[in-house]
N, C-alpha and C positions, 0 to 999 in steps of 0.2 A: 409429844411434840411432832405434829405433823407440817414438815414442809413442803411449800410447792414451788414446782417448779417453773420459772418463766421463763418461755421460749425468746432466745433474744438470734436477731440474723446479725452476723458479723459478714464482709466483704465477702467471703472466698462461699457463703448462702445466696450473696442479690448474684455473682459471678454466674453462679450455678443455675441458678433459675432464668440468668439472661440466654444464658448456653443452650437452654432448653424451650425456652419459649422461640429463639431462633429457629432450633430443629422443627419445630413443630411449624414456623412461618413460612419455612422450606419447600416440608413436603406438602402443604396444603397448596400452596406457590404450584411445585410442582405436579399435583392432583389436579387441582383443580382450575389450574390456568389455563392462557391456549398453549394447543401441542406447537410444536415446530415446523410442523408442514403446514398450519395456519397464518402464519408468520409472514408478513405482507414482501411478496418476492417482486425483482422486478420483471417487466416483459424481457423474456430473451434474446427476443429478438428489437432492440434498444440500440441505438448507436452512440456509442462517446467515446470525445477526445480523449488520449491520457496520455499524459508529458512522462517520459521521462530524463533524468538529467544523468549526467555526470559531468562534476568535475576536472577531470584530467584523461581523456582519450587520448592515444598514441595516432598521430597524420595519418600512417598509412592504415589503419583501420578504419577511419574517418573518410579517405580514399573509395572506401568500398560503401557505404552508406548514399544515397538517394531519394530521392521522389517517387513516391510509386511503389517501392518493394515492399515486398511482404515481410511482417514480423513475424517472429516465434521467439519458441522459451530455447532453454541449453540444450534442451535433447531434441532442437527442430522438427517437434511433434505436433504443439499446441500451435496454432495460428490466432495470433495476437495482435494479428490488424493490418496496417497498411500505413507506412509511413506519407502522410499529409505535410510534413513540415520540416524543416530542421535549421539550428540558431545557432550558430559557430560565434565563440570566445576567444578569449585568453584563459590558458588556464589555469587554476587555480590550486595553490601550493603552499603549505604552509611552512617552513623552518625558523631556526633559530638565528638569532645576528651573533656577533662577536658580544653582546652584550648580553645575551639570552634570552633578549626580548623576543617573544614569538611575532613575526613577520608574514604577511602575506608574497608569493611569487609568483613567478610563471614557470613552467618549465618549458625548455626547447625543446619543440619536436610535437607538442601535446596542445590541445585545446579542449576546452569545457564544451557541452551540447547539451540542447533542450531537443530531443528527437519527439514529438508530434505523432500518430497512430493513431489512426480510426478503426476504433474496435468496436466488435458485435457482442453486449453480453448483459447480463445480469446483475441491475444493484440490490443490493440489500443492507439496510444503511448505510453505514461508509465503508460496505466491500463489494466491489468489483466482483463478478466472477466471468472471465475470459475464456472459452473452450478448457474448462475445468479448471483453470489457472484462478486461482481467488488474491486478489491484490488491494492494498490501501496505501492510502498516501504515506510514504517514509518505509514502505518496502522498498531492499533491494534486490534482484534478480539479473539473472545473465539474460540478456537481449542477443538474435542474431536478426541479422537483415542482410539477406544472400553470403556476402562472405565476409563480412563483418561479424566479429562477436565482441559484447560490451557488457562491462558489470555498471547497470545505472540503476538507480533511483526514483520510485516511483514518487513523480512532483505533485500533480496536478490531476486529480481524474472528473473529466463537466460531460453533461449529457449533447448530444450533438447542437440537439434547438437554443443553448445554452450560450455557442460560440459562432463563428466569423466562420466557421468549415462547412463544405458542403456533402453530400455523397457522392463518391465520383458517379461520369454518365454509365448506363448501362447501356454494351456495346447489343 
């Protein structure tokens, strides 16, 4: 009596062979695709707007914020542009009522802002890169602009030709 045997695949055989035919979709991907320094950069020299917000800034911090001043990151290393613009609110707060409905407020003393910055840098699909600072929309990061420091919100990043801004004159 001779039996044979047939090969049958149960789930955890097509599992394994998907496992494997990905690996090998990988590295071939990886072989033989473009490198990373092929990889469509933008000029660096590029100008765009980039908003960023906050919600709730404290006056007297707001107080020191302007036209004209220069950006940077938290270790006021990077230079991150030149504030073009700024959009003062009411700001924006959220608590509970007596009912525990959540509630939109304001708080006293604080206001929302869209801070505006014409910066010099590099895209590469949806990321910015800012004097080594790599940024996209819904990052947040500490902001200083002379003697203001702000934790906001990266809103909005357009190419300059894009918007209503110009470059300032060169003196």
């Amino acid at each position: 009596m001779n039996k044979e045997k047939k090969w049958r695949f149960n789930v955890i055989d097509v599992l394994f062979l998907l496992v494997v035919l990905a690996g090998i979709g990988f590295l071939a991907l990886r072989l033989l695709g473009p490198s990373d320094a092929s990889v469509q950069q933008g000029d660096p020299d590029d100008y765009y707007v980039v908003t960023y917000s906050g919600d709730a800034v404290a006056n007297y911090v707001l107080d020191h914020v302007r036209l004209n001043a220069p950006v940077s990151d938290n270790s006021a290393t990077r230079d991150l542009g030149t504030v073009v613009d700024i959009q003062l609110a009411s700001s924006v707060y959220y608590q509970t009522d007596q009912t525990g409905q959540m509630v939109e407020s304001s708080l006293d003393d604080f206001q929302s802002i869209r801070l505006m910055c014409l910066a010099r840098g590099a895209a590469n699909g949806f990321t910015l890169t800012v004097d080594g600072v790599s940024m996209n929309i819904g990052n947040s990061l500490v902001v200083r602009t002379e003697e203001a420091k702000m934790y906001l919100t990266v809103y909005d990043i357009q190419k300059l030709g894009d918007t209503g801004y110009t470059l300032p004159a060169v003196d």
